[in-house]
DOKEMI-803734 format. One record per atom (N, C-alpha, C): z, x, y. Coordinates in steps of 0.2 Angstrom, whole numbers, plus 2048, in hexadecimal, padded with zeros to 3 digits. Atoms other than C-alpha are relative to their C-alpha. Example, Ala and Ser with C-alpha at 12.3 -4.5 7.8 and 13.67 -1.06 7.14 Angstrom:
<recs>
8008047FA82783E7EA8008048067FF7FC7FA8248447FB8037FC805
</recs>
This chain:
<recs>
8057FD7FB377101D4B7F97FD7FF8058027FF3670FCD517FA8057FE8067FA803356102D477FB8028068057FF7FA348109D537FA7FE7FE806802803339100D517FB8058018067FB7FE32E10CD598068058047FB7FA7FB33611ED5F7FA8068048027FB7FE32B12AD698048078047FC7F97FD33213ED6C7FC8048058057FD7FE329147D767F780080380A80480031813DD787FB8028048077FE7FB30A148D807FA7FE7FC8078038032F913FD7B7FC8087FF8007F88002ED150D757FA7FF8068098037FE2DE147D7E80280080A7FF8007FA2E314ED927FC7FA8038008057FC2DB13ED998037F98017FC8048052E4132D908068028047F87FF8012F513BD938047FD8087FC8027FB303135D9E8038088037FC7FB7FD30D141DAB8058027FD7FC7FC80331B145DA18007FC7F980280480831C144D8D8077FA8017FB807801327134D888028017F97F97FF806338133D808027F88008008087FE338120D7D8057FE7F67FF803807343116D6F8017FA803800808802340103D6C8047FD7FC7FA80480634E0FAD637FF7F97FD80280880434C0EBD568057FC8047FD8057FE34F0DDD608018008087FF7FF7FA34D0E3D717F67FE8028058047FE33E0D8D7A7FD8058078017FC7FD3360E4D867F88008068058017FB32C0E3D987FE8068008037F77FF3200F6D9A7FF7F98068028017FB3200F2DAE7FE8078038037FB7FC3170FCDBC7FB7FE8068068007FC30D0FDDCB7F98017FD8058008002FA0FBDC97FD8087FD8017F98002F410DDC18068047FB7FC7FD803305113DBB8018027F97FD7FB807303116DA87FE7FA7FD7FF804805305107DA17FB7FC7FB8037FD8062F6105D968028057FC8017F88052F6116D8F8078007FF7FA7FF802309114D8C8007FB7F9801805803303104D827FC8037FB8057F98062F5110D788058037FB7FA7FB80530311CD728057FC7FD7FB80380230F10ED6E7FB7FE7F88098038092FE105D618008087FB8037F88072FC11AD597F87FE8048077FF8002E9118D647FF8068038037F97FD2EC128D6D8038047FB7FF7F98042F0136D618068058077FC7FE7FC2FF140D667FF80A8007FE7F8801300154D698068007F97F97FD80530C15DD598048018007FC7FE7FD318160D648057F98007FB8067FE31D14DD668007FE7F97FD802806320141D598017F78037FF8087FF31F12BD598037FF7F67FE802806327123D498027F88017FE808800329111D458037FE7FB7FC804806336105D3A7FF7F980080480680032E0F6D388047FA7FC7FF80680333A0EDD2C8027FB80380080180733C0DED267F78017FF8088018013290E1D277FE8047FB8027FB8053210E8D167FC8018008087FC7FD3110EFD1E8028058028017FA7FD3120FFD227FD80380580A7FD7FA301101D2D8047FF8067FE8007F9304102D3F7FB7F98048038057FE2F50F6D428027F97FD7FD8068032FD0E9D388057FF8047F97FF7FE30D0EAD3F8027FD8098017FF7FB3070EBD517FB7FD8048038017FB2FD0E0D5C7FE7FF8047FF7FE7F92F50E1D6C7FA7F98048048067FB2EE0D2D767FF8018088027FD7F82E70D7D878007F78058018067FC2E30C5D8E7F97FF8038047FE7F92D50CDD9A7F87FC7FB8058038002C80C4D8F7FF7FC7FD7FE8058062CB0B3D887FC7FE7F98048028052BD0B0D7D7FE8077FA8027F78032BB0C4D767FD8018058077FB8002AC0CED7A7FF7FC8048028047FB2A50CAD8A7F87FC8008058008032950CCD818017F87FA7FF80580429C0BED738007FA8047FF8087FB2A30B2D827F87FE8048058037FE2920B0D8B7FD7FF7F980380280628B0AED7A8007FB7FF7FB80980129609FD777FD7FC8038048047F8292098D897FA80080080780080028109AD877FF7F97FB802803804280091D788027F88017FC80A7FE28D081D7E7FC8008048068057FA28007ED8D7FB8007FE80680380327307ED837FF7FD7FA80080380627A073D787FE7FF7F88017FF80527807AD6A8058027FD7FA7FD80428907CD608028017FC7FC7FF80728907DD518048077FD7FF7FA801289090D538088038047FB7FC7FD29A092D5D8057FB7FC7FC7FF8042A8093D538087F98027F98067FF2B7084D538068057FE7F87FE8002CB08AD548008027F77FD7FC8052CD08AD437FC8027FB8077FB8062BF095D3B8018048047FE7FA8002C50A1D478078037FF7F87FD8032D90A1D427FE8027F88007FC8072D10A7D308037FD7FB8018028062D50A4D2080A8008007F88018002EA0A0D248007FC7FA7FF8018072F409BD168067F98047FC8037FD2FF08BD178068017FE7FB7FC801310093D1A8067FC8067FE8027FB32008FD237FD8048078027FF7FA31A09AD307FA7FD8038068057FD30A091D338017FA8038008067FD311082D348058018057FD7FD7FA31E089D407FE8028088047FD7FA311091D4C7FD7FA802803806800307080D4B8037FB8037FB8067FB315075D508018068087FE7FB7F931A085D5E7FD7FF8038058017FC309084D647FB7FB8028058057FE302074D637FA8027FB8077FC8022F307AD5A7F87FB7FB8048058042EE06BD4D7FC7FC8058058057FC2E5062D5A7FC8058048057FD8002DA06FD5E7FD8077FC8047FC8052D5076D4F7F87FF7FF8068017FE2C506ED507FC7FF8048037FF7FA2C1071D617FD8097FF8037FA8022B307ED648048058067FC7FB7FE2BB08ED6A7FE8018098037FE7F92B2090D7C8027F98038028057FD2B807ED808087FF8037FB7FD8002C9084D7F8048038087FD7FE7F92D6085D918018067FE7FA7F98012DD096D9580A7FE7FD7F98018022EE08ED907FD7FF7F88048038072E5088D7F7FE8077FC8047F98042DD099D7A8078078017FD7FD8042ED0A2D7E8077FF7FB7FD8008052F6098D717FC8027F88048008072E7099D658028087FF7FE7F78012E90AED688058037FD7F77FD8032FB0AED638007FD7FB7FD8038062FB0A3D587FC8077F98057FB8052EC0AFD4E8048067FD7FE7F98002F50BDD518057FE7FC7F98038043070B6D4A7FF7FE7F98018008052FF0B2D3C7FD8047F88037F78062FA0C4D3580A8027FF7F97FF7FD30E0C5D388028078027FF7F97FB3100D4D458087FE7FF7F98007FC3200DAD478018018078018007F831C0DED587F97FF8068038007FE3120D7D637FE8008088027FE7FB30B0DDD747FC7FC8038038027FD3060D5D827FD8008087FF7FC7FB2FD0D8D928007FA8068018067FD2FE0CDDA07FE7FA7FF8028088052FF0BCD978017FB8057FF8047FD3020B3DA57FB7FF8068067FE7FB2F20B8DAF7FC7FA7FF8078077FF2E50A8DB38047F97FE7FC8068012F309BDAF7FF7FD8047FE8057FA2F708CDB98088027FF7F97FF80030808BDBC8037FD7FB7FC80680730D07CDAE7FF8057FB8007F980530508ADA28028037FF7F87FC7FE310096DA98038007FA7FC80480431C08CDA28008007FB7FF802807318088D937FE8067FD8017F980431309AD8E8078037FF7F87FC80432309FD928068007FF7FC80280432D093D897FD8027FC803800806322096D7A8008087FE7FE7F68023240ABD7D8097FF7FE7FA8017FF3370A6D7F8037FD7F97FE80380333809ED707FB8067F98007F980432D0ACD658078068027FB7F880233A0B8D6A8067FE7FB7FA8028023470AED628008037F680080180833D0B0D4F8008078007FE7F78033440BFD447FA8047FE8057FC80133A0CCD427FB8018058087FF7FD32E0CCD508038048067FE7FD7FA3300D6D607FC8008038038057F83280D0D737FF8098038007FC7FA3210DFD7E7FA7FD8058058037FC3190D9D8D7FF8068068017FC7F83100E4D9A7FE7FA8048028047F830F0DCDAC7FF8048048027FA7FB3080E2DBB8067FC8067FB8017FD3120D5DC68088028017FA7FD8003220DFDCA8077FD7FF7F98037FD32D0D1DD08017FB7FA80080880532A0C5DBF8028047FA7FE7FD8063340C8DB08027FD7FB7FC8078043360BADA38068017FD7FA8018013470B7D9E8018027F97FE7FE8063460BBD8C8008067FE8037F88003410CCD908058047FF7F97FC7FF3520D9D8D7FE8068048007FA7FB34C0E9D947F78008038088007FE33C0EFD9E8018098018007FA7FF335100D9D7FB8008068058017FB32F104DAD7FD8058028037FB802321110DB07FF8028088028017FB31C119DC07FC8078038047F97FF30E126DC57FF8047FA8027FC806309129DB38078027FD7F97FF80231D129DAE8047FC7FE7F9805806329121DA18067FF8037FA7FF7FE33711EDAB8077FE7FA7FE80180434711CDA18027F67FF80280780234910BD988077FD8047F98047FB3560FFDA37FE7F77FC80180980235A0EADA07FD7FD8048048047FA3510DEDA98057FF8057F98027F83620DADB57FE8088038027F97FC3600EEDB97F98018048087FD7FC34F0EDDBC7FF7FD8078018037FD34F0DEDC68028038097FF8007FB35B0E3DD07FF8098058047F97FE3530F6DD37FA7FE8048078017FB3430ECDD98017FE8047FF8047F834A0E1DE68028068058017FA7FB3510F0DEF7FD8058018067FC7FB3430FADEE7FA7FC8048038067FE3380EBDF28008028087FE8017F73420EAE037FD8078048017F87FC33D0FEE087F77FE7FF80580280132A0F7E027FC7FE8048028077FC32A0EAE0D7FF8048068027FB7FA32D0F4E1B7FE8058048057F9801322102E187F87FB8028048028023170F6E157FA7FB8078028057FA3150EBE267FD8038058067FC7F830F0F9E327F98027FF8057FC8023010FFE257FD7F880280280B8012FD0E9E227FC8008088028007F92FB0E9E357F98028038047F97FD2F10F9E3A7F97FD7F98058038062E50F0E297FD7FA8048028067FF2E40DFE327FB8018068068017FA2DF0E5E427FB8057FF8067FC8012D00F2E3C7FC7F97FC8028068022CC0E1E327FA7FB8038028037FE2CB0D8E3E7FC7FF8078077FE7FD2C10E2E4A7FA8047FD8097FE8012B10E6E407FC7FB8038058037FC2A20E3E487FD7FD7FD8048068042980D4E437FA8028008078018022870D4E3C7FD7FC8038058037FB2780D0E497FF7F87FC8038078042730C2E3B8067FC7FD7FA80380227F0B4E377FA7FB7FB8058058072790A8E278017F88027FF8097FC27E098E318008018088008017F827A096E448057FC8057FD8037FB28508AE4A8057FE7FC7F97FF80329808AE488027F77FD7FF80680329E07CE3D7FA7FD7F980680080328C07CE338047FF7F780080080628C077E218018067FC8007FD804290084E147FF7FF7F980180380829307BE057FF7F980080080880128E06BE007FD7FC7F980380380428F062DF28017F97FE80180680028904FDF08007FE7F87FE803806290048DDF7FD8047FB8007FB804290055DD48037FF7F97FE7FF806292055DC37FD8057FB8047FA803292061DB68037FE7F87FE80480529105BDA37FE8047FC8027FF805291066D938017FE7FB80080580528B059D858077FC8017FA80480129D050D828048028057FA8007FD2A9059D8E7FC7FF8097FF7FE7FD2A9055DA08008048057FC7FD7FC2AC063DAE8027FD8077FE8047FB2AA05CDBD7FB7FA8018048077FE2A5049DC48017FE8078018037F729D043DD38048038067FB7FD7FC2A4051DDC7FE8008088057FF7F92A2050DF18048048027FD7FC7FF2A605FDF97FD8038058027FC7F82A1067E0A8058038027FC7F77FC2A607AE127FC7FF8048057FC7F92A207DE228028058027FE7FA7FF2A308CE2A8068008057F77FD7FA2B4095E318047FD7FB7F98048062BD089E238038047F97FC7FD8042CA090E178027FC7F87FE8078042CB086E078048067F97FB7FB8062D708BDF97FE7F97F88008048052D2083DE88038027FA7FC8008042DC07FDDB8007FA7F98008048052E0075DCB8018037FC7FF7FD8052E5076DBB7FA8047FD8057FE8032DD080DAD7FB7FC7FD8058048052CD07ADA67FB7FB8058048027FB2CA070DB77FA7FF8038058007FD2BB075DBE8008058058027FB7FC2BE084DC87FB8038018077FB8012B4090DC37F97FE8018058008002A8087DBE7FB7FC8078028047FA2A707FDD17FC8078048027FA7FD2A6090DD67F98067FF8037FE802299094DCC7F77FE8038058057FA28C086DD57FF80480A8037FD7FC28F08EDE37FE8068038047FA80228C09EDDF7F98037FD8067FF80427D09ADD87FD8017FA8007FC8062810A0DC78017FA7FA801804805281090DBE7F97FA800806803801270088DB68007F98047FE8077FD276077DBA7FD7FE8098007FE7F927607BDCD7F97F98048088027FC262077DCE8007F77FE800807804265065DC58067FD8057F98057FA27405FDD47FD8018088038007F627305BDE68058048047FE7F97FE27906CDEC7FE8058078037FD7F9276074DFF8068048007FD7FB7FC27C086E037FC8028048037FE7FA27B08EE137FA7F88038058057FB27207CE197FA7FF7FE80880180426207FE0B8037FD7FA7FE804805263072DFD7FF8057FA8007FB80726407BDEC7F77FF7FE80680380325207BDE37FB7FF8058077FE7FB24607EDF47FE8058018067FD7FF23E08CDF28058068017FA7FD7FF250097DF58018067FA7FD7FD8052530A7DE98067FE8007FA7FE8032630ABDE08038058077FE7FA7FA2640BBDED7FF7FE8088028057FB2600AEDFC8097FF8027F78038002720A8DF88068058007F87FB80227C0B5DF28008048058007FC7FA2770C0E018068018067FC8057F92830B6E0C8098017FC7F98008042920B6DFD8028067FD7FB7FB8052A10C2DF88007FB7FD7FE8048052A60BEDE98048047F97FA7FC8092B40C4DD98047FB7FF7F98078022BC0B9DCD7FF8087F98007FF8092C10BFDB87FB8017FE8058008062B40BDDB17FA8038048047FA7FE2A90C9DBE8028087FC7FE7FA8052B70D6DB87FD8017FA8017FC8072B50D6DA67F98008008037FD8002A40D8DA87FB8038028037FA7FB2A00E4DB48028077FC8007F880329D0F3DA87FB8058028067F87FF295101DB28048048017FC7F97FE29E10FDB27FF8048038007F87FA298118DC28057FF8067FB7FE7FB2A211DDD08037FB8037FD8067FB2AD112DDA7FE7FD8048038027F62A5113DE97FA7FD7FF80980580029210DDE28037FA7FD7FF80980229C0FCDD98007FE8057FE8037FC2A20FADEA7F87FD8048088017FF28F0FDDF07FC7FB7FD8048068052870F2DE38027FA8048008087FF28F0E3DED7FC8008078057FF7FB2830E7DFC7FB7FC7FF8048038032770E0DF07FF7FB7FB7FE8058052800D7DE57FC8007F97FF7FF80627B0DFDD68048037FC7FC7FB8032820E7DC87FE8057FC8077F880127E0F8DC78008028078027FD7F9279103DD87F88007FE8097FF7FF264100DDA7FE8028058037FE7FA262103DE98078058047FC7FB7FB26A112DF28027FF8088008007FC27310FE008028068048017FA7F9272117E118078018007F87FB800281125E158047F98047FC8047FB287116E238027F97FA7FD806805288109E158068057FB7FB7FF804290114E0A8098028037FC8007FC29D118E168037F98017FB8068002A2107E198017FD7F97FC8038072A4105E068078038017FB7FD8012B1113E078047FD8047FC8027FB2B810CE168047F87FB7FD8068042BB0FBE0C8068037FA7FA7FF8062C4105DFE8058028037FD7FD7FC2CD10DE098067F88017F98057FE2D50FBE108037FE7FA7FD8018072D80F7DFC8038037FE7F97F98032E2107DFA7FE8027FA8017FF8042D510BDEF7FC8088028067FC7FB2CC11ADFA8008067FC8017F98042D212ADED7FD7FF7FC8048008062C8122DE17F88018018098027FE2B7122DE87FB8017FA8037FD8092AF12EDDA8007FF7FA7FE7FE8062B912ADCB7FC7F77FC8038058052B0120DBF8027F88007FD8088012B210DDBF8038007FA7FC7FF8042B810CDAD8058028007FB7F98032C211ADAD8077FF8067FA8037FC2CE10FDBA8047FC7FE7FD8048022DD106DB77FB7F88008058057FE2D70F2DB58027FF8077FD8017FA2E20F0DC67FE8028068057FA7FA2D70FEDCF7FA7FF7FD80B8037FF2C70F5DC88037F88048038077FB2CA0E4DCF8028028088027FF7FA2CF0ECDE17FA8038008077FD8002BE0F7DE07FB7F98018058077FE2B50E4DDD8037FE8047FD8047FC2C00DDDE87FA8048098047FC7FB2B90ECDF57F87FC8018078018012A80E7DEE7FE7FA8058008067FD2AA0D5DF48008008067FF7FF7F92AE0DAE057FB8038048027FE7FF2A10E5E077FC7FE8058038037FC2950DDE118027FB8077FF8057FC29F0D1E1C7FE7FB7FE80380780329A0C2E128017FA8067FF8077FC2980B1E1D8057FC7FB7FD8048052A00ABE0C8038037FD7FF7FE8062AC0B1E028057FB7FC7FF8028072B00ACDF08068057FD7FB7FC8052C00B1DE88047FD7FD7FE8048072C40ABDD88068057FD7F97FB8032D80B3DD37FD8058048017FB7FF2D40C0DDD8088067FF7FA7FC8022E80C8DDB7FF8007F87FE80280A2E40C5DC88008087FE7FC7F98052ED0D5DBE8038068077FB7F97FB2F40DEDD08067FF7FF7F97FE8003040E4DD18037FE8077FC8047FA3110DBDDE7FD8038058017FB7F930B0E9DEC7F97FE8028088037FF2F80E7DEB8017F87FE8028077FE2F90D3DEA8048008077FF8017F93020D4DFC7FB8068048057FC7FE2F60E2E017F87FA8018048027FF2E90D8DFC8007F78027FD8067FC2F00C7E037FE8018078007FD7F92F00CFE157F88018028067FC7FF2DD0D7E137FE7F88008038067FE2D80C5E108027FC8047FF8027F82E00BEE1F7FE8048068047FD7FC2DB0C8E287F67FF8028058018032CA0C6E217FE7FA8038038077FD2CA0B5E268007FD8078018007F92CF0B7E387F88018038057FF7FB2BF0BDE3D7FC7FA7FF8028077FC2B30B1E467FB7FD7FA8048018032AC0A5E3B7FE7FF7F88007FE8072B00AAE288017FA7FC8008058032AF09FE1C8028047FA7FC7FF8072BB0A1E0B8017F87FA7FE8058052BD098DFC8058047F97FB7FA8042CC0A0DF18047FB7FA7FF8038072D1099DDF8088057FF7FA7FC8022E40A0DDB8067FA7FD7FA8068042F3096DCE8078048057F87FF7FE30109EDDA7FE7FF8068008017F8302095DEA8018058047FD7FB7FA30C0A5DF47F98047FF8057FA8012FB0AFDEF7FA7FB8058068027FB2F10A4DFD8018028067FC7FE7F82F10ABE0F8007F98037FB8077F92F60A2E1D7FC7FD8028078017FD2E50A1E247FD7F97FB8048088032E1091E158007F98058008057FD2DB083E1E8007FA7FD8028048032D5077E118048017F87FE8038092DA071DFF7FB7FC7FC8038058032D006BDF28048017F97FB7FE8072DA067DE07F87FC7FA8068038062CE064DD18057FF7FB7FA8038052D505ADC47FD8017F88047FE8062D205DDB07FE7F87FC8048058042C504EDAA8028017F9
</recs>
């Protein structure tokens, strides 16, 4: 018989914020690989808390763990939790880093292997080392590092305190698709090594890697009982089918409210077809590495472009140029809105005109006031509410949370939402205004199969009305609407 690695009885958290809708009666078996699935909200953090020992349980329940062959006792040794949501650490440490690589100063940001620590040379090192490729970026500095590259370095770190179990949450988020891949051959082949066990939380409903045996699936703050991944699959596809629809007459009754709002007296380009973006050989060089070279690129208005490319390419940081948010910007031959970069134009000139949400807005958008002022903040495109908007502006925030499916939240603190129920709130935000331009870098990045077709539809719609100009960054071609018009692929220099 099979031992329980983890068992909880009863599991009422004492801390009533924290706690889930009913206590949890959960056993984990040595050798069973295990998905925590759910809709957006459903539990699954704090089902992940009480799994680690971080929330404290009522008297009444009881969690226990059997760790062998592991002879560490501790639960933190035993158990590791890898989030993904922010590759570098601290959001606070990653611009630290990026500050110091652009201003070529490097000696203070840290290379690969000064941050894997003080490893011993063991078959397991050399194991993880060949699994992960890792010798040839050991003395690369750690901020230079693909998202495919930083979540080998992550596992490998971790693997090398030797977990018996390690947790992980959406490790497939910000990939290219070859990544994908390769991640999950390289999970596919951890699950095989003894002694370690795989729990992956996902938000995408409909993806469930093959090595996975069972998924516990969560739903409205509840532990549903543990099923196989064949049980599960085939439970989601027929409920899927009653989802779908449910789901086409709301989708509709969404597009057209969408697509009749009334436009703004003021438009930021006067004549249709007008320059929006324009970049004349653009380059972007930090000392040794390349980003982009001699790039030409013209948006005009009403155009739909969808950009893509592998990781490391140059997205983001293309995105960042026209958003205004990279120093570089003023040193390139650059025209938004039809005024060259560097004549006399603020920052707030520009951004006036542009929605915008990518990843790296999420992880550091820490203000913890109410839903409905995040959403307000994009009125002005700060962060933070400074200025008090009028009742009729506030109203059309809520109205926007409202199309996002996020409208019961308006009040509730931004922190204190799932992460799934803070990227629709910034997604809100970015809407807010009616941008001539919107910017959306991953915008489906951590929703759950329902809300990325939800929010699929809100941006076609989006894009119908007269005029609108988009530029959308996503690694999963079905997550682009219909409405793309254009392609650009940036290739990794």
């Amino acid at each position: 018989m099979k031992s329980c690695t983890i068992q909880i009885k009863k599991g009422v958290a004492r801390i009533p914020e924290v706690r889930l809708a009913e206590p949890v009666d959960l056993e984990l078996l040595d050798g069973e690989h295990v998905a925590i699935m759910g809709p957006n909200a459903s539990g699954k953090s704090l089902l992940v808390d009480m799994l680690t020992g971080k929330i404290a349980l009522q008297p009444t329940g009881s969690i226990t763990y059997d760790f062998r062959p592991s002879p560490m006792p501790e639960v933190y040794k035993n158990i590791k939790y890898i989030t993904f949501r922010d590759t570098y650490g601290s959001t606070e440490t990653n611009y630290y880093y990026q500050m110091r690589w652009n201003t070529t100063d490097h000696e203070e940001v840290p290379v690969v292997r000064e941050l894997l620590g003080d490893y011993e040379e063991s078959p397991l090192q050399r194991q993880l080392f060949d699994l992960f490729h890792i010798e040839p970026v050991l003395d690369k500095p750690i901020i230079t590092l693909s998202s495919g590259e930083m979540r080998k370095f992550q596992l490998t770190k971790i693997l090398l305190t030797h977990p018996r179990i390690v947790i992980m949450d959406n490790p497939f988020i910000g990939l290219d698709a070859e990544t994908r891949v390769q991640l999950n051959d390289l999970l596919t082949q951890l699950s095989h090594m003894e002694g370690l066990q795989i729990i992956l939380v996902l938000s995408m409903l409909d993806f469930v890697p093959d090595f996975i045996t069972h998924v516990l699936p969560m739903e409205d703050k509840k532990l549903l009982p543990k099923i196989t991944r064949e049980e599960y699959l085939l439970q989601f596809a027929k409920e899927d089918i009653i989802h779908r629809e449910k789901e086409e007459t709301a989708y509709n009754q969404i597009q057209h409210q969408i697509v009749g709002l009334p436009y703004q007296d003021e438009c930021a380009v006067a004549m249709p077809n007008a320059e929006i973006v324009r970049l004349n050989k653009v380059s972007i060089r930090y000392e040794e590495r390349t980003i982009l070279k001699e790039l030409d690129w013209t948006v005009r208005r009403g155009e739909k472009w969808a950009l893509s490319g592998a990781n490391g390419s140059g997205k983001s940081t293309l995105l960042s140029l026209v958003c205004a948010d990279n120093p570089q910007s003023y040193a390139c031959d650059i025209s938004l809105f039809g005024r060259k970069r560097g004549t006399g134009e603020s920052i707030w000139d520009i951004k006036k005109h542009i929605g915008y949400v990518s990843p790296e807005m999420h992880r550091s958008y820490l203000k913890n006031l109410p839903a409905v002022e995040i959403v307000a903040s994009g009125l002005h495109d700060t962060i933070g509410l400074y200025v008090k908007p009028r009742p009729e502006q506030f109203a059309i925030c809520q109205w926007w949370m409202e199309i996002f499916g996020v409208g019961h939240l308006t009040d509730r603190p931004f922190l204190r939402l799932s992460s799934g129920e803070q990227r629709l709130v910034l997604l809100a935000r970015a809407f807010v205004k009616d941008p001539e331009l919107l910017i959306l870098d991953e915008p489906l990045h951590g929703l759950d199969t329902y809300n990325r077709r939800r929010v699929k539809r809100v941006i076609e719609a989006f894009c119908r009305r007269k005029d609108k100009t988009m530029i959308m960054v996503t690694h999963y071609a079905e997550e682009l609407p219909s409405t793309i018009t254009h392609h650009l692929v940036l290739k990794k220099i």
